[in-house]
PyMOL Python script that loads the backbone (N, CA, C, O; Angstrom):
from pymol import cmd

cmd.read_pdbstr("""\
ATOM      1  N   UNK A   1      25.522 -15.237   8.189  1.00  0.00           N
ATOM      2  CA  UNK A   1      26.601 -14.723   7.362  1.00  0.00           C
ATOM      3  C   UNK A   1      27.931 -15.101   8.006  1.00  0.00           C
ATOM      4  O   UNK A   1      28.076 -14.951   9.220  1.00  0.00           O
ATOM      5  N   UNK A   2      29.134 -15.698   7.059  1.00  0.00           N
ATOM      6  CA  UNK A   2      30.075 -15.821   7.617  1.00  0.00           C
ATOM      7  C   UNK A   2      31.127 -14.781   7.814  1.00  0.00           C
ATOM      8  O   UNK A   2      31.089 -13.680   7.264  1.00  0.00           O
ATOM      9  N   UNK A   3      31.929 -15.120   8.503  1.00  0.00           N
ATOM     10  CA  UNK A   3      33.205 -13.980   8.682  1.00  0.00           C
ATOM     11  C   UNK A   3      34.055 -13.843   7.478  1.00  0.00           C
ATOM     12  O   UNK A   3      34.705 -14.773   7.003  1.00  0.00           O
ATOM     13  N   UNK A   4      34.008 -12.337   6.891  1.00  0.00           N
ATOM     14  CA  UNK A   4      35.104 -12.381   5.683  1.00  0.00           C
ATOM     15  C   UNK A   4      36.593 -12.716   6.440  1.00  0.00           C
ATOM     16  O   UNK A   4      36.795 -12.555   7.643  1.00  0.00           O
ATOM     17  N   UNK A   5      37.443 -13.146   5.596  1.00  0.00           N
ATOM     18  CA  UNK A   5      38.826 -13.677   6.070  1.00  0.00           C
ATOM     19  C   UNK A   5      39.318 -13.089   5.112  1.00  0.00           C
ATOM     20  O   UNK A   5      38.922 -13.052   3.947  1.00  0.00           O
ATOM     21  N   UNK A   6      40.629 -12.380   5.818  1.00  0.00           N
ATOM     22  CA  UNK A   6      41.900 -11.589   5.045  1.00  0.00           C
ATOM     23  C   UNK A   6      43.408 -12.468   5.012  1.00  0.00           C
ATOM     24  O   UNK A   6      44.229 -12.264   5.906  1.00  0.00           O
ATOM     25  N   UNK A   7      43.574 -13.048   4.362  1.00  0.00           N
ATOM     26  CA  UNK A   7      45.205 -13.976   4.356  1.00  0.00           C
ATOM     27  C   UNK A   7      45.875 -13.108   3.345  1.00  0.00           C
ATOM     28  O   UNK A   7      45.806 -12.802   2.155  1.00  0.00           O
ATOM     29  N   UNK A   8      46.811 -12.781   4.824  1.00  0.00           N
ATOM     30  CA  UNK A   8      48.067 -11.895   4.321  1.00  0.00           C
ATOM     31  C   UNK A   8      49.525 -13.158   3.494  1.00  0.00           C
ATOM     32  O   UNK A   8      50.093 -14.043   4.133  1.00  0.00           O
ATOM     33  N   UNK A   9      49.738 -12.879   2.242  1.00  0.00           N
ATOM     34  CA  UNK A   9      50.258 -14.202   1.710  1.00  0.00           C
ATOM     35  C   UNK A   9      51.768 -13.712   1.558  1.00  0.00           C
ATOM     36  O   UNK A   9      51.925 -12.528   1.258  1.00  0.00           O
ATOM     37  N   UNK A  10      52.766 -14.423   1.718  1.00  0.00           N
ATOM     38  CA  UNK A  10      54.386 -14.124   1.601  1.00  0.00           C
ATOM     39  C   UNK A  10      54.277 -13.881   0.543  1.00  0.00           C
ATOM     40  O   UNK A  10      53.558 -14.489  -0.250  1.00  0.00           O
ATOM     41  N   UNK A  11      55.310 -12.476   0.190  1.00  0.00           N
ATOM     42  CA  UNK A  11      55.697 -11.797  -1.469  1.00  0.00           C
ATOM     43  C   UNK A  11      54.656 -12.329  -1.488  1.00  0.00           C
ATOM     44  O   UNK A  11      54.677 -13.543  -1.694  1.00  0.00           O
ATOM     45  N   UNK A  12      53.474 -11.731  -1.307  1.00  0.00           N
ATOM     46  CA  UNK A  12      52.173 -11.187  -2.439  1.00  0.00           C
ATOM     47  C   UNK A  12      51.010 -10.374  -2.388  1.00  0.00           C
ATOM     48  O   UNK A  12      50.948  -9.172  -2.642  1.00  0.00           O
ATOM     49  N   UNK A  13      50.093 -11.135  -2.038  1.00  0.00           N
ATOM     50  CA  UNK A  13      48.850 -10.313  -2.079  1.00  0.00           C
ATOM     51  C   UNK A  13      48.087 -10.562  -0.921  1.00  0.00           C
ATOM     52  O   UNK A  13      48.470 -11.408  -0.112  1.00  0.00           O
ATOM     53  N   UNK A  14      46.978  -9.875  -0.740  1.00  0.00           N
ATOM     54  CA  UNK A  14      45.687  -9.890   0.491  1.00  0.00           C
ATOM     55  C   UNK A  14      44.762 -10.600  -0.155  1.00  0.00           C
ATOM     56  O   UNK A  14      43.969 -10.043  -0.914  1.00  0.00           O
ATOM     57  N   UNK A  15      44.741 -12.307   0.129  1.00  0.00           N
ATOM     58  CA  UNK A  15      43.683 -13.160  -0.462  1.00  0.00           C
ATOM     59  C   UNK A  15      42.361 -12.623   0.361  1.00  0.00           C
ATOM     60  O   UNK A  15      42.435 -12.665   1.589  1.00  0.00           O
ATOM     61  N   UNK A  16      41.585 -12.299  -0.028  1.00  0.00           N
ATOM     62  CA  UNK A  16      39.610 -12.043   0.860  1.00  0.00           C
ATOM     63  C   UNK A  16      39.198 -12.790   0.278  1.00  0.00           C
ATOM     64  O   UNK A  16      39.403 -13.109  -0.893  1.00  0.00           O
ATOM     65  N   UNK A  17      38.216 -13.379   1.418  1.00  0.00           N
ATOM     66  CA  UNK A  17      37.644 -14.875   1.222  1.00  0.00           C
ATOM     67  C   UNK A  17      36.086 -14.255   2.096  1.00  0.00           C
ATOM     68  O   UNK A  17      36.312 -13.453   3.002  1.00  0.00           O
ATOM     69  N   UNK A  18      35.272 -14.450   1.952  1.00  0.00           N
ATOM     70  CA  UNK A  18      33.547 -14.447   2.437  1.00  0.00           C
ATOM     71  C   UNK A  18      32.961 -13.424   1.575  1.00  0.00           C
ATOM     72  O   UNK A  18      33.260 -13.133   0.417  1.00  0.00           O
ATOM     73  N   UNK A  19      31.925 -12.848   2.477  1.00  0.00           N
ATOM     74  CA  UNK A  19      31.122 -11.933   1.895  1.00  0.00           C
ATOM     75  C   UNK A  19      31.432 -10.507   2.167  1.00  0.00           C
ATOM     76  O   UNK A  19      31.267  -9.844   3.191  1.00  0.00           O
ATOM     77  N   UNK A  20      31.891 -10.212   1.077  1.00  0.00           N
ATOM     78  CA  UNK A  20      32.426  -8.714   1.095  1.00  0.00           C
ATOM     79  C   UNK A  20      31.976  -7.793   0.005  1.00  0.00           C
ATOM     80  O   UNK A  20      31.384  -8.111  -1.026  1.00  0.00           O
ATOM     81  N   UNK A  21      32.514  -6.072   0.565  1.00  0.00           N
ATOM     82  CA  UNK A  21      32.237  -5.284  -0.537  1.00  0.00           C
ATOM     83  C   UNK A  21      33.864  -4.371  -0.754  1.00  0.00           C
ATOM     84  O   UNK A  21      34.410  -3.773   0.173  1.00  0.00           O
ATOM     85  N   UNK A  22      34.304  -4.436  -1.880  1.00  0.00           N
ATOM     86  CA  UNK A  22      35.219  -3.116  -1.942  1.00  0.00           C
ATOM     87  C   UNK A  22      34.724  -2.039  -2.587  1.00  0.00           C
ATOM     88  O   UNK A  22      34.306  -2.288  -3.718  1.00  0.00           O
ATOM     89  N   UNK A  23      34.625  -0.738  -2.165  1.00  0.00           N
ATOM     90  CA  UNK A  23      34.119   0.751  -2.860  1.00  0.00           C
ATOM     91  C   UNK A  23      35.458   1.259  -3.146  1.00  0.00           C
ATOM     92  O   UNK A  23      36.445   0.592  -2.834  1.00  0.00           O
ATOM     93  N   UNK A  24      35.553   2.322  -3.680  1.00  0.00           N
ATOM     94  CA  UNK A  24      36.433   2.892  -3.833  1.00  0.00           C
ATOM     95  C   UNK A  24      36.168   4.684  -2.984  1.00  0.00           C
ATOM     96  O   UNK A  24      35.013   5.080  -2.821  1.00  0.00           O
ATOM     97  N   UNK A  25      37.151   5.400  -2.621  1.00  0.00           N
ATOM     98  CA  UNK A  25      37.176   6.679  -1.949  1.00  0.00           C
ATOM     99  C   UNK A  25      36.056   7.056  -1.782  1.00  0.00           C
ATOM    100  O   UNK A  25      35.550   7.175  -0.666  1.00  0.00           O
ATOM    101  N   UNK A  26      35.438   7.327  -2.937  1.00  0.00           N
ATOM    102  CA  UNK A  26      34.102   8.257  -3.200  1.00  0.00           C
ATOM    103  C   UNK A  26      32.231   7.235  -2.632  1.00  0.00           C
ATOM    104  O   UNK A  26      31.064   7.627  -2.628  1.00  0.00           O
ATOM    105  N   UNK A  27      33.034   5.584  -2.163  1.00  0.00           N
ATOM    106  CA  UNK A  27      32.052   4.669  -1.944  1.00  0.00           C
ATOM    107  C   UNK A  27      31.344   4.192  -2.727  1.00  0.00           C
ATOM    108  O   UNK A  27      30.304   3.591  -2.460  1.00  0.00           O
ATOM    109  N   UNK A  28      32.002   4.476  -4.295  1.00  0.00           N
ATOM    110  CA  UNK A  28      31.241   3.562  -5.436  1.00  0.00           C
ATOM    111  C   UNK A  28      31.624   2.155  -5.402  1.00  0.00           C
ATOM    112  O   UNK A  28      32.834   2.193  -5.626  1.00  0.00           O
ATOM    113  N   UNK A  29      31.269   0.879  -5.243  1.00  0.00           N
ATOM    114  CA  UNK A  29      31.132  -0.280  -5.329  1.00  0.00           C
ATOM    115  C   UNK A  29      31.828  -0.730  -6.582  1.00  0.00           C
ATOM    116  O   UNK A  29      31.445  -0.264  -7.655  1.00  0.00           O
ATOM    117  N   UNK A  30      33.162  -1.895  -6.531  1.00  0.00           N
ATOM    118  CA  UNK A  30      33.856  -2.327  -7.735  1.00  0.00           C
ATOM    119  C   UNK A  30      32.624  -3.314  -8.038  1.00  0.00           C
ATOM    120  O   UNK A  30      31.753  -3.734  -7.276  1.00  0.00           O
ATOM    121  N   UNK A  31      32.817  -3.517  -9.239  1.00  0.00           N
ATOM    122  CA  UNK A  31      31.817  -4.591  -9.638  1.00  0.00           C
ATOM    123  C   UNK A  31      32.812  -5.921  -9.757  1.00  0.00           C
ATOM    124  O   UNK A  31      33.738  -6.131 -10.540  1.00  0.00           O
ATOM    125  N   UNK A  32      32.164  -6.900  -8.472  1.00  0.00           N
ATOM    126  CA  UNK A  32      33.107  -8.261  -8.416  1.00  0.00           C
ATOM    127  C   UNK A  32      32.021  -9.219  -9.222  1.00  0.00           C
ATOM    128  O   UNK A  32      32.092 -10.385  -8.833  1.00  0.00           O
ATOM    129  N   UNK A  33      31.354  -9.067  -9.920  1.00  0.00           N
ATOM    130  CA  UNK A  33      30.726 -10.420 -10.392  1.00  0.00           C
ATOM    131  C   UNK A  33      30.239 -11.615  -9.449  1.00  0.00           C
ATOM    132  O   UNK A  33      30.372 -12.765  -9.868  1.00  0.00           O
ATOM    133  N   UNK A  34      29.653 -11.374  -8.133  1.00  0.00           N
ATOM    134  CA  UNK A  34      29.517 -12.220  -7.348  1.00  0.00           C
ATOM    135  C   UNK A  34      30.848 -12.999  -7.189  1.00  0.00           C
ATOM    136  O   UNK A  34      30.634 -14.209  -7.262  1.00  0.00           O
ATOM    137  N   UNK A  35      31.960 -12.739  -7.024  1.00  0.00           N
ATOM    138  CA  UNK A  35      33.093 -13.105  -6.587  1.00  0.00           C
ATOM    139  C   UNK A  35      33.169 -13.288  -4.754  1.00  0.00           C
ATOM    140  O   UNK A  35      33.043 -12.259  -4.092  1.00  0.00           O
ATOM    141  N   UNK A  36      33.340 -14.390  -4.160  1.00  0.00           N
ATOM    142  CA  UNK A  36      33.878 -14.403  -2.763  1.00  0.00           C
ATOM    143  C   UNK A  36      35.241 -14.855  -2.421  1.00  0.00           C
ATOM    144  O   UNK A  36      35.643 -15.289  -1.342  1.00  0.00           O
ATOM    145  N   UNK A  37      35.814 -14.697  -3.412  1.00  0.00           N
ATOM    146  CA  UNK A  37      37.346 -14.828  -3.264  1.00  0.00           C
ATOM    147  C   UNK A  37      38.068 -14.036  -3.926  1.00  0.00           C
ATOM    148  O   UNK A  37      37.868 -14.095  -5.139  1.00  0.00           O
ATOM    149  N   UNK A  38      39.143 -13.025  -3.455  1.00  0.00           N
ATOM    150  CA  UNK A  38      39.215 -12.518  -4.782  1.00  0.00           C
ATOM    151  C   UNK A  38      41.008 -12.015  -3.940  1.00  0.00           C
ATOM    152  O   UNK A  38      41.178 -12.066  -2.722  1.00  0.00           O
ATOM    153  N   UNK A  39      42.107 -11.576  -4.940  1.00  0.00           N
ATOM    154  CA  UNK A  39      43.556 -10.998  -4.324  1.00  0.00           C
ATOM    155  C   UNK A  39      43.593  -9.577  -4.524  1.00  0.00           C
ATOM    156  O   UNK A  39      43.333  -9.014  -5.588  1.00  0.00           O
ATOM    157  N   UNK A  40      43.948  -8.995  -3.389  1.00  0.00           N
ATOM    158  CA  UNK A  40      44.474  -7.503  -3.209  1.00  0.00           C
ATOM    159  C   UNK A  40      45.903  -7.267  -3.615  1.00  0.00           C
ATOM    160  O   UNK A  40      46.784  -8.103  -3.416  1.00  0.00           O
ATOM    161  N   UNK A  41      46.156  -5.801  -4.337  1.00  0.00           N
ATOM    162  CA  UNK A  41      47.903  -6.031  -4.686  1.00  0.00           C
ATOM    163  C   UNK A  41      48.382  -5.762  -3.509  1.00  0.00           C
ATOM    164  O   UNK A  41      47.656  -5.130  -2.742  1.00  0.00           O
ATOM    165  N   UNK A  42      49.556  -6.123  -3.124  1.00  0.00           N
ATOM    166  CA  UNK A  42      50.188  -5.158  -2.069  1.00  0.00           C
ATOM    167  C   UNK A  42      51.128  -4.730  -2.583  1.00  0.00           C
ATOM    168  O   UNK A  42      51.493  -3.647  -2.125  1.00  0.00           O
ATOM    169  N   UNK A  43      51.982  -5.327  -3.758  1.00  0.00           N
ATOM    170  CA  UNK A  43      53.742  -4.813  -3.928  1.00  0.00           C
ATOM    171  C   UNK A  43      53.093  -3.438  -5.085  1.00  0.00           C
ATOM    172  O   UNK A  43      53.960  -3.448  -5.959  1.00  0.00           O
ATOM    173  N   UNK A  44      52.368  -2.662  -5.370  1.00  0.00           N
ATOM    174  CA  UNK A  44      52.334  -1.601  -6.186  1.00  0.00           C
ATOM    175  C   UNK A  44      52.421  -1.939  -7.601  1.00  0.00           C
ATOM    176  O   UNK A  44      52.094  -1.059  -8.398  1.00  0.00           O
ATOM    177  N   UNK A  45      52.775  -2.977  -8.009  1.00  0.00           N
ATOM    178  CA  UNK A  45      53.062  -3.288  -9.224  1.00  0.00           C
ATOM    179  C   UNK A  45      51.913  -3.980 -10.794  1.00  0.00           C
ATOM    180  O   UNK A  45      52.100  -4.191 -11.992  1.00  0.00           O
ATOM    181  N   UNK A  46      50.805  -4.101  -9.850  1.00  0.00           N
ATOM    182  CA  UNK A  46      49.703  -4.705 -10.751  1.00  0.00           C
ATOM    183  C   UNK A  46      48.952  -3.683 -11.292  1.00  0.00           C
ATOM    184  O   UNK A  46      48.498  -2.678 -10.745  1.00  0.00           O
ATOM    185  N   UNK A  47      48.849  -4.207 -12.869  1.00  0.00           N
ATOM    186  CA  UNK A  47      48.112  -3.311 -13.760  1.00  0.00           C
ATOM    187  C   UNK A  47      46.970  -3.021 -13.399  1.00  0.00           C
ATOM    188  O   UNK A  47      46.550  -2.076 -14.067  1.00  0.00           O
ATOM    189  N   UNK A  48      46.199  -3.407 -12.601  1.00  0.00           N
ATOM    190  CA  UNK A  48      44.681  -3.886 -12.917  1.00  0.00           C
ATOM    191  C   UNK A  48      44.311  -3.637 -10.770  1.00  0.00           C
ATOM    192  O   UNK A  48      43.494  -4.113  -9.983  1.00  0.00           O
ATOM    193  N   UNK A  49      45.468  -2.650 -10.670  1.00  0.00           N
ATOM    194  CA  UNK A  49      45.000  -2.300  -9.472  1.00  0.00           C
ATOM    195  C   UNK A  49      43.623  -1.888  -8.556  1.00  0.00           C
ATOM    196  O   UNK A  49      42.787  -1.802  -9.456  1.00  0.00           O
ATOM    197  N   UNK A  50      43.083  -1.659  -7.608  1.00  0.00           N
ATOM    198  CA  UNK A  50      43.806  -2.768  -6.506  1.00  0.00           C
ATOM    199  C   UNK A  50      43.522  -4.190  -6.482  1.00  0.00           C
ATOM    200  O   UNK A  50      43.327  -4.773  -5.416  1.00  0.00           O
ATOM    201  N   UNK A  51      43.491  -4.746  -7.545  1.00  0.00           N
ATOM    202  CA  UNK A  51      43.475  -6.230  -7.195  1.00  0.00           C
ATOM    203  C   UNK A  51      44.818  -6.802  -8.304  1.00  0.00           C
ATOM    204  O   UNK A  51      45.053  -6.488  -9.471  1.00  0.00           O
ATOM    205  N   UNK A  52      45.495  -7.708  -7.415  1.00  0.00           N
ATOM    206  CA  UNK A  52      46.799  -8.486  -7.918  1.00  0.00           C
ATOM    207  C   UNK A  52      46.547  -9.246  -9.608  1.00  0.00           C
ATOM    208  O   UNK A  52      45.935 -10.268  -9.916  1.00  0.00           O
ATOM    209  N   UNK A  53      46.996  -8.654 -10.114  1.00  0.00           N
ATOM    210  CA  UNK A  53      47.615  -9.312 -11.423  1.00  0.00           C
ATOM    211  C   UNK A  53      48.790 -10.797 -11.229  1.00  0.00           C
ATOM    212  O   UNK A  53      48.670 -11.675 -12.084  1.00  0.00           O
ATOM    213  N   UNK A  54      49.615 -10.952 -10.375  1.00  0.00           N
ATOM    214  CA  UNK A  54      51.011 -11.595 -10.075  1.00  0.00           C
ATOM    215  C   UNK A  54      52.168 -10.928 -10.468  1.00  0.00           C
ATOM    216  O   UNK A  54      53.265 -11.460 -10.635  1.00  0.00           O
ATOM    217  N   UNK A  55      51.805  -9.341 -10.660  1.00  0.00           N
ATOM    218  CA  UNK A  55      53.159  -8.709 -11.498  1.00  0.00           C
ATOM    219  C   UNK A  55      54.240  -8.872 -10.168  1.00  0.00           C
ATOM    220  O   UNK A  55      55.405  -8.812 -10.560  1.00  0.00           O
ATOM    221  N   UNK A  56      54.141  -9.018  -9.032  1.00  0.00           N
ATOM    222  CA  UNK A  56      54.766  -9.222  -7.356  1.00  0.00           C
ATOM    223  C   UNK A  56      55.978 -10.079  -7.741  1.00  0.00           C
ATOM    224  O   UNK A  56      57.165  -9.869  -7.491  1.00  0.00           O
ATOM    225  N   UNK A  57      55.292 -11.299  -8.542  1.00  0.00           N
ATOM    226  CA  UNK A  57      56.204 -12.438  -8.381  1.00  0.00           C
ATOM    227  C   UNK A  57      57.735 -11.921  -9.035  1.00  0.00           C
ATOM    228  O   UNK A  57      58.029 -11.479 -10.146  1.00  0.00           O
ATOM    229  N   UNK A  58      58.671 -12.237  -7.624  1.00  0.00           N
ATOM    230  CA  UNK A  58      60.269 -11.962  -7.791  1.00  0.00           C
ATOM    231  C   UNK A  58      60.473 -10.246  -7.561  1.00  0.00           C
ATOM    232  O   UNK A  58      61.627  -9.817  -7.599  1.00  0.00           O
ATOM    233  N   UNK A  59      59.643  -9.546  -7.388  1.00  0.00           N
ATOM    234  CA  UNK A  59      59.822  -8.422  -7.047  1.00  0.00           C
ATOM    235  C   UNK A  59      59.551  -7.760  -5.799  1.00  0.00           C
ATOM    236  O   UNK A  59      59.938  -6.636  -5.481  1.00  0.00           O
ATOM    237  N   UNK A  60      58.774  -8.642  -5.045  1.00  0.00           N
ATOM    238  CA  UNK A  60      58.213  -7.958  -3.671  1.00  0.00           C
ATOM    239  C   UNK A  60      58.669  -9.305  -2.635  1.00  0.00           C
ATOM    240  O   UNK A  60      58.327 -10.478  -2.784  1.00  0.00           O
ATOM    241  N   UNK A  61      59.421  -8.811  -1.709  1.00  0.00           N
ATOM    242  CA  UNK A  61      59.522 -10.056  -0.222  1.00  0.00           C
ATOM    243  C   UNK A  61      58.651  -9.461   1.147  1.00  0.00           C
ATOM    244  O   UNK A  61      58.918  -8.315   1.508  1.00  0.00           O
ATOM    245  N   UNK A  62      58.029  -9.929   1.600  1.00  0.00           N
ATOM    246  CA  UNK A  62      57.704  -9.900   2.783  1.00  0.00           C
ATOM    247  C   UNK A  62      56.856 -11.315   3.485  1.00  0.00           C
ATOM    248  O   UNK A  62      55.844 -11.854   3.036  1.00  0.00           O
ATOM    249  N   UNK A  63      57.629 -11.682   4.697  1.00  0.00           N
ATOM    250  CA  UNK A  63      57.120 -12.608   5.181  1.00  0.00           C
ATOM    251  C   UNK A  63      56.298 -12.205   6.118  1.00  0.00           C
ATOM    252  O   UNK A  63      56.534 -11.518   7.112  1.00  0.00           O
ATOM    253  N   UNK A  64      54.501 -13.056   5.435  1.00  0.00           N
ATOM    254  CA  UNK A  64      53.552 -12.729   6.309  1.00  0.00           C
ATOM    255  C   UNK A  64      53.415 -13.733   8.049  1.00  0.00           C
ATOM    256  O   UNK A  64      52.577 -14.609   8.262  1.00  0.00           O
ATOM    257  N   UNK A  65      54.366 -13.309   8.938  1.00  0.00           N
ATOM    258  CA  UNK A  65      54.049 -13.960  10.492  1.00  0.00           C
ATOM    259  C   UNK A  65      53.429 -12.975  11.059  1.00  0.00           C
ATOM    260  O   UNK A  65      53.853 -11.828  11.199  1.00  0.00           O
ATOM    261  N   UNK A  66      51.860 -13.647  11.578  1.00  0.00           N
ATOM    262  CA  UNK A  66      51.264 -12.660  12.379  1.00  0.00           C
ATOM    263  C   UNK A  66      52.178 -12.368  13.897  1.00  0.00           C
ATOM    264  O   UNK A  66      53.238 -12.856  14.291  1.00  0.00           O
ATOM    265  N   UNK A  67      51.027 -11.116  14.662  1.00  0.00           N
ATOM    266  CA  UNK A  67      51.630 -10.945  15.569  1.00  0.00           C
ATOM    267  C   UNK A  67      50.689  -9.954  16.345  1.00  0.00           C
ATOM    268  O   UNK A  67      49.621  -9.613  15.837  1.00  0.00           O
ATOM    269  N   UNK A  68      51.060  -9.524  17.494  1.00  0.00           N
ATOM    270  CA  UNK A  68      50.000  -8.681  18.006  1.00  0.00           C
ATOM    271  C   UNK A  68      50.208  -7.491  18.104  1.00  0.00           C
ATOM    272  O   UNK A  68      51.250  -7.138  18.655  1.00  0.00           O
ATOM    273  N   UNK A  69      49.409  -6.638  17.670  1.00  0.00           N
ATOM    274  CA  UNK A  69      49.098  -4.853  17.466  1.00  0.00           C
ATOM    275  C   UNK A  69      49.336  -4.374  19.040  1.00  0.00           C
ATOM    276  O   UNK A  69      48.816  -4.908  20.020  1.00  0.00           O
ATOM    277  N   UNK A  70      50.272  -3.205  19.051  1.00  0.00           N
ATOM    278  CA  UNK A  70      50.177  -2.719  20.148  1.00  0.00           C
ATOM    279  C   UNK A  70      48.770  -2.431  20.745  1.00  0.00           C
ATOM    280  O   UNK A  70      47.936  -2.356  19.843  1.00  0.00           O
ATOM    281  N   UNK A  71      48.052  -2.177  22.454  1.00  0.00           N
ATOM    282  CA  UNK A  71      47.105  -1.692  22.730  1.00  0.00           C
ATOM    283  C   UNK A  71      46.661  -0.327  21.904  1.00  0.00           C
ATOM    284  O   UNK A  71      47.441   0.531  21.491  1.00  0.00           O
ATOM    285  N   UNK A  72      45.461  -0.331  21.786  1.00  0.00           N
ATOM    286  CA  UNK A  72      44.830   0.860  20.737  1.00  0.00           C
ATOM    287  C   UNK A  72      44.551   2.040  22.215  1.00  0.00           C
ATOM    288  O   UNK A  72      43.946   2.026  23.287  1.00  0.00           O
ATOM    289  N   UNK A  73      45.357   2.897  21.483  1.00  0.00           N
ATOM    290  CA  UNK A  73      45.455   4.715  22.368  1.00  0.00           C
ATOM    291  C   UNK A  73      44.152   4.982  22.272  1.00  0.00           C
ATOM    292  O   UNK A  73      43.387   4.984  21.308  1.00  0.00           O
ATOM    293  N   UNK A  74      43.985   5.236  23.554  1.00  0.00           N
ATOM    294  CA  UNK A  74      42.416   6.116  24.290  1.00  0.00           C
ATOM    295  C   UNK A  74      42.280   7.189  24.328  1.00  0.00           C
ATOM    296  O   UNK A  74      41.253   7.665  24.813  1.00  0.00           O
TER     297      UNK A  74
END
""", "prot")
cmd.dss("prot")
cmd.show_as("cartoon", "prot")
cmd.util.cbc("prot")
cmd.orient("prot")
C-alpha cells in the first residue's frame, strides 16, 4: 500500500492523493466511488462541503510554504 499524500495548494484546497478513507464525526464513511484523488475545501465557501467545489477561487489567499512544526509537548 502506498502512502496517502496531502498537497496543501495556494488559495485553495487539500488535494489527497492514495488510499484513503474520510468518515465523518460519528465515523460513517463518505461514499467516494473508488476515488484516489479527490480536493478538501479549506476557504469555507464550497457548497458541497467538505470537499472543494472552486467556490475559493478570488476569495481565499494563502500561500502554501511548508515548514517545520514546533517539537510535540510531552
Amino acid at each position: 500500500m502506498s502512502k496517502t499524500k496531502l498537497t496543501i495548494n495556494d488559495n485553495g484546497s487539500v488535494k489527497i492523493e492514495g488510499d484513503f478513507e474520510i468518515v465523518d464525526k460519528e465515523g460513517n464513511a463518505y461514499g467516494l466511488q473508488s476515488r484516489t484523488v479527490l480536493s478538501i475545501c479549506r476557504c469555507g465557501l464550497s457548497k458541497n462541503k467538505p470537499f472543494c467545489d472552486g467556490a475559493h477561487k478570488g476569495h481565499f489567499e494563502h500561500n502554501a510554504i511548508a515548514f517545520d512544526l514546533p517539537p510535540k509537548k510531552v
